[in-house]
C-alpha positions as CSV (number, residue, x, y, z in Angstrom):
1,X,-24.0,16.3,-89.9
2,X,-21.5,17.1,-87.8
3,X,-17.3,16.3,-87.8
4,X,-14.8,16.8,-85.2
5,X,-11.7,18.0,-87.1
6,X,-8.0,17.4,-85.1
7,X,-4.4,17.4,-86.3
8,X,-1.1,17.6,-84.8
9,X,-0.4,21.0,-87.2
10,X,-2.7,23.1,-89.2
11,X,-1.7,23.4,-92.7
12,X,-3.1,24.2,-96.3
13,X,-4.7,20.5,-96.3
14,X,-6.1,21.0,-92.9
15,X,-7.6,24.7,-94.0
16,X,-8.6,23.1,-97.1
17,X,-10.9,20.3,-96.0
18,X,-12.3,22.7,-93.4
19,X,-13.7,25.1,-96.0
20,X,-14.2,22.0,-98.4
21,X,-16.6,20.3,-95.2
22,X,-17.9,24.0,-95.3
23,X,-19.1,23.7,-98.6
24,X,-21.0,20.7,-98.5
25,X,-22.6,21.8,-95.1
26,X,-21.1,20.1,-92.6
27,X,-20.7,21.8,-89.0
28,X,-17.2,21.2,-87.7
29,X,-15.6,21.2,-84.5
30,X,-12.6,22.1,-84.5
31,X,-9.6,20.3,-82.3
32,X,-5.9,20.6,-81.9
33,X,-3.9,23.3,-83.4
34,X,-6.3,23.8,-85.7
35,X,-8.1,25.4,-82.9
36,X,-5.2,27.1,-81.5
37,X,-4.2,24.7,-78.8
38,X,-0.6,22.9,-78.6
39,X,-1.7,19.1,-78.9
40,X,0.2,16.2,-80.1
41,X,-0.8,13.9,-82.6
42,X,-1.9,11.1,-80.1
43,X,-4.1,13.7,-77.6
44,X,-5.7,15.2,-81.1
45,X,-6.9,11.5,-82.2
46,X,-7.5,10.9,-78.9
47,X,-9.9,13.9,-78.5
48,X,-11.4,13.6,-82.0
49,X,-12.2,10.0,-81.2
50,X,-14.0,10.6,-77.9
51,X,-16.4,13.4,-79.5
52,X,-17.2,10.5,-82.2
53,X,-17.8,7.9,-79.2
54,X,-20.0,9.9,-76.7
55,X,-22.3,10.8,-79.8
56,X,-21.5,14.8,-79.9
57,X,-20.1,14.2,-83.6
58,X,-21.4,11.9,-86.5
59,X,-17.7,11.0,-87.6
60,X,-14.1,12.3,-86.9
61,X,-11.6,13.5,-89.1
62,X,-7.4,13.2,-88.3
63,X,-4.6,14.5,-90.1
64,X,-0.7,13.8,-89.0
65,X,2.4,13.6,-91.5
66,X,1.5,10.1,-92.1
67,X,-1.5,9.6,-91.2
68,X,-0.5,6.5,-89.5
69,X,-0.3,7.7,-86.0
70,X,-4.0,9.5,-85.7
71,X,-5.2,6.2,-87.2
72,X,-3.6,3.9,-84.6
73,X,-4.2,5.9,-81.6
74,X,-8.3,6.8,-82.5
75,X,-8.4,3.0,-83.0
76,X,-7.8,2.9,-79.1
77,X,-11.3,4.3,-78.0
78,X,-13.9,1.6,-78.0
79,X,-16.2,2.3,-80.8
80,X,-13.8,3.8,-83.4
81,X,-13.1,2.7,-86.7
82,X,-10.6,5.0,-87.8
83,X,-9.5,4.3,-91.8
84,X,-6.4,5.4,-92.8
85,X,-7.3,6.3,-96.4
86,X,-4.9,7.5,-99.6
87,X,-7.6,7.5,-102.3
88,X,-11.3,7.5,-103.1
89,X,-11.9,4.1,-102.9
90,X,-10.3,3.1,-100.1
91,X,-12.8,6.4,-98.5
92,X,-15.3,4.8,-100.1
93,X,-14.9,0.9,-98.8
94,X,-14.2,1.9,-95.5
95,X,-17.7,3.1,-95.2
96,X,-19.1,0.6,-96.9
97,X,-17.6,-2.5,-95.9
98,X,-16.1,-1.6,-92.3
99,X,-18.5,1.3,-91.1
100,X,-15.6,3.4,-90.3
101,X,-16.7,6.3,-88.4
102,X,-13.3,8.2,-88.5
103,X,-11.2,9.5,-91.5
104,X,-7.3,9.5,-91.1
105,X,-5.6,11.4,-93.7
106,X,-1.5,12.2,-94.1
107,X,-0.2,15.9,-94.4
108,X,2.4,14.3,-96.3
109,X,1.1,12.9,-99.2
110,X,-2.6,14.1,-99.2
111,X,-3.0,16.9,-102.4
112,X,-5.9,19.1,-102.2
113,X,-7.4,17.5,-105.0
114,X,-7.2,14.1,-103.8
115,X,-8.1,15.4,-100.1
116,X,-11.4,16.8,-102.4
117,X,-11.9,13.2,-103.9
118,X,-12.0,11.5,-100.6
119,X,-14.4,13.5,-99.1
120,X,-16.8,13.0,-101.7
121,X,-16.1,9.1,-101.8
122,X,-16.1,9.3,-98.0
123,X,-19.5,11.9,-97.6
124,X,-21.4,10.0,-100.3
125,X,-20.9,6.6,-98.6
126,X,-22.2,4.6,-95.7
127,X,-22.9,0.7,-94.2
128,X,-23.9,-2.1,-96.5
129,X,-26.3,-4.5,-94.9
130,X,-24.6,-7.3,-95.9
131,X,-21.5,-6.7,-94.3
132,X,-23.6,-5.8,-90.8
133,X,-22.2,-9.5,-89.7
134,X,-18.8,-8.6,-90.0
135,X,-19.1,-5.0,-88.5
136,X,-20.5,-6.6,-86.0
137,X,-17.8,-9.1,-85.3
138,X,-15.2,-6.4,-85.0
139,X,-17.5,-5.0,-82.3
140,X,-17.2,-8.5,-80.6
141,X,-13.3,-9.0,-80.9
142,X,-13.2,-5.3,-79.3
143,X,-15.2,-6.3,-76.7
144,X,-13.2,-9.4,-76.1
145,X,-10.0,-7.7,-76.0
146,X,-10.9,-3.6,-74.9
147,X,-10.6,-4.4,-70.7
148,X,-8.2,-7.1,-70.5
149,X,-4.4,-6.1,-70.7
150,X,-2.2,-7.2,-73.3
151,X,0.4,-8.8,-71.1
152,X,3.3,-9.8,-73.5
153,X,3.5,-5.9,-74.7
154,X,3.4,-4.3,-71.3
155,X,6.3,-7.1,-70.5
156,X,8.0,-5.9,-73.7
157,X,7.6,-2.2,-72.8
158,X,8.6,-3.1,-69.1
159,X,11.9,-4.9,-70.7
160,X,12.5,-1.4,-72.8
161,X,12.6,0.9,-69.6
């Protein structure tokens, strides 16, 4: 397996869940400052995300202070189910029930320990058949929305300028 790794700032969590990914034998590609370039949080998800979509990684992995940010901008690339997760469970149903190919984690509030336990949950977990319909119905409402533009934000955004 294979993981493109990305955050906006490489820190003992990031280093941390490299070396843990290391230990359970996971080839990682690294992206971001954690492989020395300057990135900001939304070209790192960005990034992460694409590797994920073409094929060239099984799964991403994001880290920013919240966690928040990574999550909402890998959600952009058609194809990605990024999962903003704080715990094992929640690692563990976003595989299960939603398929989610990317893991968001925050710098913030994200231990080592519970960093360790959500990899695990994450790792050890994958698709449950019987949720294939609604997986698939998320595919369908990205298809019905990913080329048409949302006019009432880009007015909203217009208005801001």
């Amino acid at each position: 397996m294979k993981i493109a790794v990305g955050s906006d700032e490489k820190t003992y969590l990031t280093d941390f869940v490299i070396e843990e990914l290391g230990k359970k034998g996971v080839e990682v590609e690294l992206h971001g400052p954690l492989k020395g370039e300057k990135l900001e949080w939304a070209d790192v998800a960005q990034r992460v995300s694409e590797r994920v979509r073409e094929g060239a990684c099984d799964q991403g992995i994001l880290f920013c202070w919240t966690g928040t940010g990574v999550s909402i901008a890998a959600n952009k690339v058609p194809g990605i189910r990024a999962a903003l997760c704080t715990d094992a469970r929640t690692a563990e149903g976003a595989r299960k029930w939603n398929d989610a190919n990317v893991l968001a984690m925050s710098l913030r509030a994200t231990s080592p320990v519970v960093a360790r336990e959500i990899l695990d949950a994450w790792l050890a977990s994958g698709p449950e058949e019987n949720e294939k319909m609604n997986i698939d119905k998320v595919s369908e409402i990205e298809k019905k929305y990913c080329l048409q533009p949302a006019p009432g934000l880009r007015d909203k955004i217009r208005r801001k300028k």
